[in-house]
C-alpha positions in Angstrom: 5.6 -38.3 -3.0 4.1 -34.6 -3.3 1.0 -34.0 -5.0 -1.0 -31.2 -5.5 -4.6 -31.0 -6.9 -6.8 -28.0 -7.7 -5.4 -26.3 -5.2 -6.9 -22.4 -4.1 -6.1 -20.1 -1.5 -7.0 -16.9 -0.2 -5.7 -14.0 2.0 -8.6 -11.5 3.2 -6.4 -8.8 1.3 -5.4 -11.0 -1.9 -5.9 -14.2 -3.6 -2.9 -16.2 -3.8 -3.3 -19.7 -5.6 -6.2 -20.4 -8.2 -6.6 -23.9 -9.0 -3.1 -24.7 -9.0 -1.4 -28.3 -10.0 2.0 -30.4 -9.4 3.8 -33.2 -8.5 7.2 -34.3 -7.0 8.3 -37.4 -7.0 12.0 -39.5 -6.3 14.7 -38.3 -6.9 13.3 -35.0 -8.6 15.5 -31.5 -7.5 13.0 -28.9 -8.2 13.6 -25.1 -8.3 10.2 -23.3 -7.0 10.6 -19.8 -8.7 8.2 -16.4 -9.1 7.8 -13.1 -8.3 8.3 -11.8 -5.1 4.9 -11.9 -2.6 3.6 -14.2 -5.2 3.3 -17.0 -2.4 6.1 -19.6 -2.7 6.6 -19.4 1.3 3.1 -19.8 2.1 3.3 -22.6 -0.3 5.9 -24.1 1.6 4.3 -23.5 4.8 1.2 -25.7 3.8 3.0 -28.4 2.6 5.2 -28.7 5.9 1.4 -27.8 7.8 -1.3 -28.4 5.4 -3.9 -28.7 9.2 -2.9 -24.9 9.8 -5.1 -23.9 6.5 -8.1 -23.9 4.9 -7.9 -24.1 1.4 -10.1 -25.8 -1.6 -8.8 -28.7 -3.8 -6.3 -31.3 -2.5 -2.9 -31.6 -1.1 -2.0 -35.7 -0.6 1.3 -36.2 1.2 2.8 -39.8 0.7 2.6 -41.5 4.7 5.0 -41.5 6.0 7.2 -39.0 4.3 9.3 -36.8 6.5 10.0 -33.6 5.5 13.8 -31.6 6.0 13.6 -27.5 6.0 16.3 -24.8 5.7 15.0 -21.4 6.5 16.3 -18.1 4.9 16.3 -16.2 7.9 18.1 -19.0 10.0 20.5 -16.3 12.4 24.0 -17.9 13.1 24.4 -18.4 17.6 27.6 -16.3 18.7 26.7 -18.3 21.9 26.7 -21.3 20.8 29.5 -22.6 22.3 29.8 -26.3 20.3 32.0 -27.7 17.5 31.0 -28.3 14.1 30.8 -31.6 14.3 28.5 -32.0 17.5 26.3 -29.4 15.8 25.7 -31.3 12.5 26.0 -34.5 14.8 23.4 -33.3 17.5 20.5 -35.7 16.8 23.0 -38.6 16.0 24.7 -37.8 19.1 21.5 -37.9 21.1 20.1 -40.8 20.3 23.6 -42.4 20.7 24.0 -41.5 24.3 20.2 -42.5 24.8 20.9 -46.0 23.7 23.8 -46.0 26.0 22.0 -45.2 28.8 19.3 -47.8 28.1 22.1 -50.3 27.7 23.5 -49.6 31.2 20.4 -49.3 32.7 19.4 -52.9 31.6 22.6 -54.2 33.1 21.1 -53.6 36.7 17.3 -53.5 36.1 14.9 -56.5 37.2 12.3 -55.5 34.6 14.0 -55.2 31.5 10.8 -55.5 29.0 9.6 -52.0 28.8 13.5 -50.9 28.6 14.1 -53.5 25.5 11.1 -51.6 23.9 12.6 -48.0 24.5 16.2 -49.8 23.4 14.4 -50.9 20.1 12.9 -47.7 19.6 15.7 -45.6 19.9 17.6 -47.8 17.7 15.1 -47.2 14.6 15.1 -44.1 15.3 19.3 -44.0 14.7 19.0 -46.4 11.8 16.3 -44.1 10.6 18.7 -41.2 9.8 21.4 -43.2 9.1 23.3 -43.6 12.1 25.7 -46.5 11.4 28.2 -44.1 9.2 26.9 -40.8 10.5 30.7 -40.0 11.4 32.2 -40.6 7.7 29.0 -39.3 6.3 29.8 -35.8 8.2 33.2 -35.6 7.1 32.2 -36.6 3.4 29.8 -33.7 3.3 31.9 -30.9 5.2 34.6 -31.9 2.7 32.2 -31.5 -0.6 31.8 -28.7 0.9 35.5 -27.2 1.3 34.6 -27.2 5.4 36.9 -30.0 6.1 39.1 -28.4 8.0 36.2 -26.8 9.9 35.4 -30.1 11.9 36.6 -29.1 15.6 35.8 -25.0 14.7 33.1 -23.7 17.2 30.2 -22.9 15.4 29.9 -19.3 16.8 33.0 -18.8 14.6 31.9 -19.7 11.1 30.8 -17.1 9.0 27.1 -16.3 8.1 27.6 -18.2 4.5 29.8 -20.9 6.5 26.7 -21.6 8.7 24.3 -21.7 6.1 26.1 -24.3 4.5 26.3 -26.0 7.2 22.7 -26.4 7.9 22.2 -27.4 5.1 24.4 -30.3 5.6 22.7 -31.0 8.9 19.3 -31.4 7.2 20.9 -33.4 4.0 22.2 -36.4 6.5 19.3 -36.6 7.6 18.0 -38.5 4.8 14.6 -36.5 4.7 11.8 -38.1 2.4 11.7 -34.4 0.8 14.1 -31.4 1.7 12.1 -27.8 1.5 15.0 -25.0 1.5 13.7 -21.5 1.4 16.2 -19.2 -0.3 19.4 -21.3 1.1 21.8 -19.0 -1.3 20.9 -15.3 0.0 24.6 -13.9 1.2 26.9 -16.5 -0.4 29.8 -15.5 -1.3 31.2 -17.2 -4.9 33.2 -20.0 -3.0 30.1 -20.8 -0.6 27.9 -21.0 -3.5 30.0 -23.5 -5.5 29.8 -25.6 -2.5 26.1 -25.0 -2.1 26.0 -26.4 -5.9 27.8 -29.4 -5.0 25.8 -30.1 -2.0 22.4 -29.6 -3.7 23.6 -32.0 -7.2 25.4 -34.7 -4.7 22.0 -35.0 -3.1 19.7 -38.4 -4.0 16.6 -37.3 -2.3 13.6 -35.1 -3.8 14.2 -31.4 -3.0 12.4 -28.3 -3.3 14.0 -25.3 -3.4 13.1 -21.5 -3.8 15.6 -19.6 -5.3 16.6 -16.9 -7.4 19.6 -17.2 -7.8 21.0 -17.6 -11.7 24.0 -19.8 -10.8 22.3 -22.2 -9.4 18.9 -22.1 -11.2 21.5 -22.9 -14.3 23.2 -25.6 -13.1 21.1 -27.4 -10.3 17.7 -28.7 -11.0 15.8 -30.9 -13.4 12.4 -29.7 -12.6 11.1 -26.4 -12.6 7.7 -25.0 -10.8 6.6 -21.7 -11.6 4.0 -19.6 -9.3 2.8 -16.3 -11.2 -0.6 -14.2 -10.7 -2.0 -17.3 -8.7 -1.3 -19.2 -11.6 1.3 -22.1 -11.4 2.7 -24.2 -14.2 5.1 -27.0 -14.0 8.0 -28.2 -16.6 10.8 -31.0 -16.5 13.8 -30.3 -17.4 16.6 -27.8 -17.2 15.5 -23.7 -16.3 17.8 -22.9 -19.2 15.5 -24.9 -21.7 12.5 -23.8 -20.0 13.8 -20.3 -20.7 13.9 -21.0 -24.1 10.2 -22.5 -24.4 9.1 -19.2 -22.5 10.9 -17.3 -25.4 9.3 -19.7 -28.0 5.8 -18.6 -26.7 6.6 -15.0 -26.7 7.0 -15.0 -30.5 3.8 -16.5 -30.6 1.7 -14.9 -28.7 3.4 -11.6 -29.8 3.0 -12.5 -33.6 -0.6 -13.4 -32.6 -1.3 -9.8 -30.9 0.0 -8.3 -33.7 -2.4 -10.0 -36.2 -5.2 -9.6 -33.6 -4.4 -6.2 -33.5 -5.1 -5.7 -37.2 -8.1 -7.8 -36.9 -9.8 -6.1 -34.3 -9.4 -2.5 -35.8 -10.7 -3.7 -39.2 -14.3 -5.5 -37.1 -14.3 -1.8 -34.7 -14.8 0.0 -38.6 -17.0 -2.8 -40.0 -18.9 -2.5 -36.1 -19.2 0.9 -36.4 -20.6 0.9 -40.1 -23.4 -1.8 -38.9 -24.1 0.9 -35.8 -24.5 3.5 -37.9 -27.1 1.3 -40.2 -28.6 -0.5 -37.4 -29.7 3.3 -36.1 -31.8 3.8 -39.4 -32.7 0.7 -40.6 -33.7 -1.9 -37.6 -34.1 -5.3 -39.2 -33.5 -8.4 -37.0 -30.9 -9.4 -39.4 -28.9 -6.3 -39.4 -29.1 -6.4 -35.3 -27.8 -10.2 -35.2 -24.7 -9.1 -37.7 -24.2 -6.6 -35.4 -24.2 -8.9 -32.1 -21.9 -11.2 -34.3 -19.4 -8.3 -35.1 -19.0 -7.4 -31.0 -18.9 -10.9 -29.9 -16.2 -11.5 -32.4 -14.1 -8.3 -31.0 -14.7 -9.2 -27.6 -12.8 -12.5 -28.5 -10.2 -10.9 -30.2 -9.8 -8.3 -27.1 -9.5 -11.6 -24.2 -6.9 -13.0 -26.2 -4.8 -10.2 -26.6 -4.1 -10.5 -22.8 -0.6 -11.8 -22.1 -0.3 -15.1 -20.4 1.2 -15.0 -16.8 4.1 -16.7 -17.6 5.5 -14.9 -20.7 5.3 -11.8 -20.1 5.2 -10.7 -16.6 6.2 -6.8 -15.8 9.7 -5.9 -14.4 9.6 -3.1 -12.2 10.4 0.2 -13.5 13.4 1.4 -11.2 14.6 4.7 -12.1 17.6 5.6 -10.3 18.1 9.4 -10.5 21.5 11.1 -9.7 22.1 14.9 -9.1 25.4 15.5 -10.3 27.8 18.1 -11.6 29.1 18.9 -15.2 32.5 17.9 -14.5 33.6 14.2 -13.6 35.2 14.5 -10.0 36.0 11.9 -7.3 33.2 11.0 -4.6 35.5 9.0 -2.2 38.6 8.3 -1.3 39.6 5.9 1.5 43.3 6.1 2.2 45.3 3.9 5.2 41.6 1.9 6.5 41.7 -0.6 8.7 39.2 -2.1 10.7 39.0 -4.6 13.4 36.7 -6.9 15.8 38.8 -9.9 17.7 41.1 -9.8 14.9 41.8 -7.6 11.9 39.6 -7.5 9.5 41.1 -4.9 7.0 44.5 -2.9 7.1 45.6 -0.2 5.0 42.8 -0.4 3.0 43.6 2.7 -0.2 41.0 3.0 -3.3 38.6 5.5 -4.6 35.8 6.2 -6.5 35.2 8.8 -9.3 31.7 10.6 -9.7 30.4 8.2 -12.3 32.3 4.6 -11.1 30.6 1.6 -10.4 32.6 -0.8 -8.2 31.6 -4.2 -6.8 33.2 -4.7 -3.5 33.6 -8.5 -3.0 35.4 -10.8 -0.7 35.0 -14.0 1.1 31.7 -14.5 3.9 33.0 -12.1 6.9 36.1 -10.1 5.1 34.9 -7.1 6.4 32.9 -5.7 3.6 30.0 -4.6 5.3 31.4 -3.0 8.3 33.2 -1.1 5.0 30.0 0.1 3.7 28.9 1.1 6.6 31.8 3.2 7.9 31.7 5.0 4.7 28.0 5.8 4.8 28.6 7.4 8.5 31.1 9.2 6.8 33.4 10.1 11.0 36.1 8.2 9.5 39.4 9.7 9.2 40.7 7.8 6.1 37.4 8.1 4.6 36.5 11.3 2.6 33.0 11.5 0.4 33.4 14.9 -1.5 31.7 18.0 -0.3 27.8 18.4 -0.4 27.3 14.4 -1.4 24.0 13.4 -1.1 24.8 9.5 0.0 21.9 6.5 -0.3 22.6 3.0 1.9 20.6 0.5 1.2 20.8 -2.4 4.2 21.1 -6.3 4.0 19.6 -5.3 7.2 15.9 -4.6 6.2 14.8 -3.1 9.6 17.6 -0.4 9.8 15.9 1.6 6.6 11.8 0.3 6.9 10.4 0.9 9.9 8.6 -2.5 9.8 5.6 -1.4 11.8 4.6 1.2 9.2 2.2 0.0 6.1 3.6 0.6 2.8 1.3 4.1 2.6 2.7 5.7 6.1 6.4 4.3 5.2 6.6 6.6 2.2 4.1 9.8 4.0 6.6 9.5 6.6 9.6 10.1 3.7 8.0 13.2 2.2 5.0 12.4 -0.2 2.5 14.6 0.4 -0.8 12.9 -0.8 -2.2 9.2 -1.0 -2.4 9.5 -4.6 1.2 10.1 -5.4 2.4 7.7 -3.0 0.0 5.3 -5.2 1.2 6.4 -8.5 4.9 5.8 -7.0 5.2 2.7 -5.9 3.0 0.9 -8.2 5.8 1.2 -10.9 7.9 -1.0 -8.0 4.9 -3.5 -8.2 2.4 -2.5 -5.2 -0.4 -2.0 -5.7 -4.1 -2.4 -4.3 -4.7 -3.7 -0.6 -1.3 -4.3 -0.2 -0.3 -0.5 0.0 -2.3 -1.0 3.9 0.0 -4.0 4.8 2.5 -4.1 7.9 5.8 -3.7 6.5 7.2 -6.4 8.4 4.6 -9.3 6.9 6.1 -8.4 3.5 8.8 -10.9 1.6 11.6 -10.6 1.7 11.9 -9.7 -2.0 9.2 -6.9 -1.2 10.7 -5.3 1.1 14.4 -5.1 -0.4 12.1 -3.3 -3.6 10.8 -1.0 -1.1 14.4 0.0 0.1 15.0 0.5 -3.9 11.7 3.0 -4.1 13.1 4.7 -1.1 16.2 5.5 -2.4 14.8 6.2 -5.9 12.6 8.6 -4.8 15.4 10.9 -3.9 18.3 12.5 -5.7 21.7 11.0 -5.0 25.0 11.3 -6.5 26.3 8.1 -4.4 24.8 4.9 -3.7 26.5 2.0 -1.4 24.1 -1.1 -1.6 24.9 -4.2 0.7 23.7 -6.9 -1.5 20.7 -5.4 -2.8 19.4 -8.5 -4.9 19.5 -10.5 -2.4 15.6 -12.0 -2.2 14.8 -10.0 -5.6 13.2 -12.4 -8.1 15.0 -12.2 -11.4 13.0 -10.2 -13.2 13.7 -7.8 -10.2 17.4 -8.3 -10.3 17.3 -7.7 -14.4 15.1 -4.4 -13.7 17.8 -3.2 -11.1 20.6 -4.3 -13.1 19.6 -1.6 -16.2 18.8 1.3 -13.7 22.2 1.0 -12.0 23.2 0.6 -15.7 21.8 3.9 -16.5 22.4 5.7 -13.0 24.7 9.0 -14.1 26.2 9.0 -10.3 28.9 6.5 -8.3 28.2 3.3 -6.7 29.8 0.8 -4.3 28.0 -2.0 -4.3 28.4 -5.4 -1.9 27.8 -8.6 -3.8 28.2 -12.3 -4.5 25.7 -12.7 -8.0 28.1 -13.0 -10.6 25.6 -11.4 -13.2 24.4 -8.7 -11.1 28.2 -7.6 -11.2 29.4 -8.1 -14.7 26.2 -6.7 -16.4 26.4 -3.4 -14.5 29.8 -2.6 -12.9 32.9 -1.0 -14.3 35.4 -2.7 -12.0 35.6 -4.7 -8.5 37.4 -3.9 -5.6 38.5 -7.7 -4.6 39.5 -8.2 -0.7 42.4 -10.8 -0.2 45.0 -10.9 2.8 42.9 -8.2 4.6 43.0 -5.8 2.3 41.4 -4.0 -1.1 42.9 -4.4 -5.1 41.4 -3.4 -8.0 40.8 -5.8 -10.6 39.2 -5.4 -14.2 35.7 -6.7 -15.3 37.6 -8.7 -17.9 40.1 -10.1 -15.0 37.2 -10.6 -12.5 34.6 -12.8 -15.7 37.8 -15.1 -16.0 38.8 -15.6 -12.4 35.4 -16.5 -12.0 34.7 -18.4 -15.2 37.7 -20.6 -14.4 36.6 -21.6 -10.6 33.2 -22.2 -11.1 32.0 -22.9 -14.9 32.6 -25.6 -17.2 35.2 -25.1 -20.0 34.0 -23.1 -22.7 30.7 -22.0 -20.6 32.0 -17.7 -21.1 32.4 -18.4 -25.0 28.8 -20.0 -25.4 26.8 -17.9 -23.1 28.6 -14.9 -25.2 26.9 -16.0 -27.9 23.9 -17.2 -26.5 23.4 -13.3 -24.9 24.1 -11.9 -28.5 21.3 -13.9 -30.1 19.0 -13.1 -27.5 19.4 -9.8 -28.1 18.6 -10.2 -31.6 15.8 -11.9 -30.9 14.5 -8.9 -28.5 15.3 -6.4 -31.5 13.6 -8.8 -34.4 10.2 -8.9 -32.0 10.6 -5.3 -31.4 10.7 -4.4 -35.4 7.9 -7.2 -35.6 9.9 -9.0 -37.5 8.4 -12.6 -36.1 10.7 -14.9 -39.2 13.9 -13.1 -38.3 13.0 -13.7 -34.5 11.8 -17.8 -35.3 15.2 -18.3 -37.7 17.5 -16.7 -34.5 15.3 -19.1 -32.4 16.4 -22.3 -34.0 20.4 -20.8 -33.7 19.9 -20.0 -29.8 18.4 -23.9 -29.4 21.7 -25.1 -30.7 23.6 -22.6 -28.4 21.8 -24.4 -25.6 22.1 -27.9 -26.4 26.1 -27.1 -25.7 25.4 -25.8 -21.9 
């Protein structure tokens, strides 16, 4: 259906794809996954556009293949004053009342040839999307998706997760030739992204879909597409077993650096030897060992470079907290309640001590948010943040903290740093670096510029952090980076989320919202709630064990101890034929 030859591609600022390669074909679901800014929406763009480009190599399109998109910055209409139904309906609907019309028209018209021909065409085009069962095929969706009872809702009432889902359905019944969706799970909550699952495996047509999300990535797709350092590299089968080949290449490639390593500083004393002979004594001979000895290194040396795919840099985020000797308590909400056209919370009572981590989670629209952001305003009178707090928000909201206009470099002069040069040093550890530092903030990813809030925030002391979903766009290599800072982070944070791993790996509790308002629930409560709605059996016990082999494995390559690390590879294959 899709396939892609050779393909290279250039911004005047930075190069993009090098002679990249892939294919999609029936029936394949394909996660499209990589770093953030490393071009999977421009990608997209060119397949949906290809004449909008100029590019090198080749990008054939079966004819005629119709192609369904899902945006991740689709906005949900407060106006938009339909139902459900006739919003997932709207094209069916249209061309239904169309071929009405023609039908009544005929009745009185004398020349009825050019209105059988409009008739006809209309009527492929219904048939097209599959228009005979369009009303059972709505209800059959809304209802894999728990929206059943949403049929007759207005649309402007859904929730932002509720919409997505949505149109998602909307493109799906369409019967697209391939469906493109760009980030589809950013802001689901755990329900919404069950459904989202559901929707995505109940699909028969070829999708491709960016995402970074682990939940899905794990249980979604059979095909996997990988864009790294303008290098892309395809693989067919699960993201859990391609995982595990990415692992298997590590210990390769790190057993091989280490013998390359012992190599090249035994030819650097033999090179040096043959210099300090050649200087003296200048036979040809000696010269052409010589010439040998540094091509030999200079072999050694390209090899040593990592491959793009195995070892590609997390960001160092280094979350710093200026805190007191003594363990105190940083907030206390007591008696809360908050409300819109109806109540949202009521008598809403927790707090947080000076070194707590708390998840704060709850169904799309429960009021979380407007939570987060009453606390950070801090002119609440049942909410107290102790005396002299220095307090950090970091915004679903991107615009509200970047000033979108700015570059990268006046962003950051404009919070304090005094010279280019430190403002270079900074942010490269948050993975900017070069041209990019003179971008417009607002032509950034959206990955990019939720890492920007995080260098923000890093680069000043805090002693309380309230982040509203703050991995949602991160890559995962992002979200594991961010996970061990807030891991290590010595001060208090509230945090807004719906990734499952994000929360057990680095919080101490969550703060659950049911019936309008707040409880407290253990991490130990929270893994089996969620374990128990949305995994197979037995999926906690094995990915237990699956995590405490990895580990062993990242401890065996760190001793070098490459037999230890290939014997604990063979038991983690085991672990994830079960999955």
């Amino acid at each position: 259906m899709i396939k892609v030859d050779n393909l290279s591609f250039s911004f005047p600022q930075k190069d993009l794809f090098d002679k990249i390669s892939f294919t999609l074909e029936e029936g394949q679901h394909c996660a499209f996954i990589g770093t953030s800014g490393s071009g999977k929406s421009t990608l997209i763009d060119m397949i949906m556009d290809p004449e909008r480009y100029m590019f090198d190599g080749t990008l054939d399109i079966a004819s005629p293949c119709r192609i369904g998109y899902v945006s991740q910055f689709s906005q949900l209409d407060k106006t938009d004053e339909i139902t459900v139904f006739e919003y997932i309906g709207a094209d069916y609907i249209k061309l239904q009342n169309e071929i009405a019309s023609i039908c009544t028209e005929m009745e009185t018209s004398s020349d009825i040839d050019p209105l059988l021909e409009k008739y006809q065409q209309a009527l492929d085009a219904f048939n097209a999307i599959g228009g005979d069962d369009f009303e059972s095929n709505i209800m059959k969706q809304l209802n894999l998706a728990n929206l059943g009872r949403h049929e007759n809702l207005m649309v402007s009432k859904l929730s932002g997760g509720e919409f997505k889902l949505i149109q998602v359905i909307k493109e799906m019944l369409t019967a697209p030739d391939l469906l493109i969706m760009d980030e589809p799970d950013v802001f689901l909550d755990f329900e919404n992204l069950a459904a989202l699952r559901n929707l995505i495996n109940s699909h028969k047509g070829i999708l491709l879909v960016v995402t970074h999300n682990r939940y899905l990535l794990n249980h979604c797709f059979d095909k996997i597409v990988h864009l790294e350092n303008t290098e892309l590299q395809e693989f067919d089968g699960r993201y859990i077993d391609y995982n595990f080949q990415l692992l298997q290449s590590k210990i390769e490639l790190q057993e091989l650096a280490v013998a390359d390593t012992e190599e090249i500083a035994r030819n650097e004393i033999v090179i040096d030897n043959l210099r300090a002979v050649a200087s003296v004594h200048t036979e040809a001979a000696r010269g052409k060992s010589l010439n040998a000895r540094v091509k030999l290194l200079e072999r050694l040396e390209a090899r040593r470079i990592k491959a793009p795919f195995v070892d590609i840099k997390q960001p160092e985020i280094f979350l710093d907290a200026d805190t007191g000797a003594e363990e105190t308590i940083a907030l206390k909400v007591r008696g809360y309640s908050a409300s819109f056209e109806d109540i949202l919370l009521e008598n809403v009572n927790f707090e947080l001590k000076s070194t707590d981590k708390a998840a704060l989670i709850g169904s799309n629209g429960t009021g979380k948010t407007t939570l987060l952001r009453e606390i950070f305003k801090n002119n609440h009178d049942s909410i107290e943040i102790t005396e002299g707090a220095d307090v950090a928000f970091l915004s679903q909201l991107q615009g509200e903290i970047l000033n979108e206009s700015n570059t990268i470099m006046e962003e950051f002069l404009d919070a304090g740093f005094k010279t280019y040069q430190d403002i270079r040093a900074y942010v490269l550890k948050y993975g900017f670096e070069g041209e990019i530092l003179d971008q417009k903030i607002g032509s950034l990813s959206g990955g990019e510029k939720n890492m920007l809030q995080l260098a923000k925030i890093s680069a000043g002391k805090t002693n309380l952090l309230l982040l509203d979903e703050p991995t949602s766009h991160l890559d995962t290599y992002s979200q594991i980076a961010l996970e061990k800072a807030i891991e290590n982070y010595k001060g208090a944070v509230l945090m807004i989320s719906h990734d499952f791993y994000s929360i057990v790996n680095c919080m101490d509790f969550v703060l659950i919202i049911e019936d309008k308002t707040i409880r407290k629930m253990s991490m130990r409560k929270f893994r089996q709630m969620i374990y128990a709605k949305h995994f197979d059996r037995d999926y906690l016990e094995i990915e237990q064990k699956k995590k405490a082999v990895e580990t062993k494995i990242a401890l065996a390559l760190k001793d070098t101890d490459f037999e230890r690390a290939k014997i604990l590879s063979e038991e983690l294959e085991s672990l994830i034929q079960l999955f």
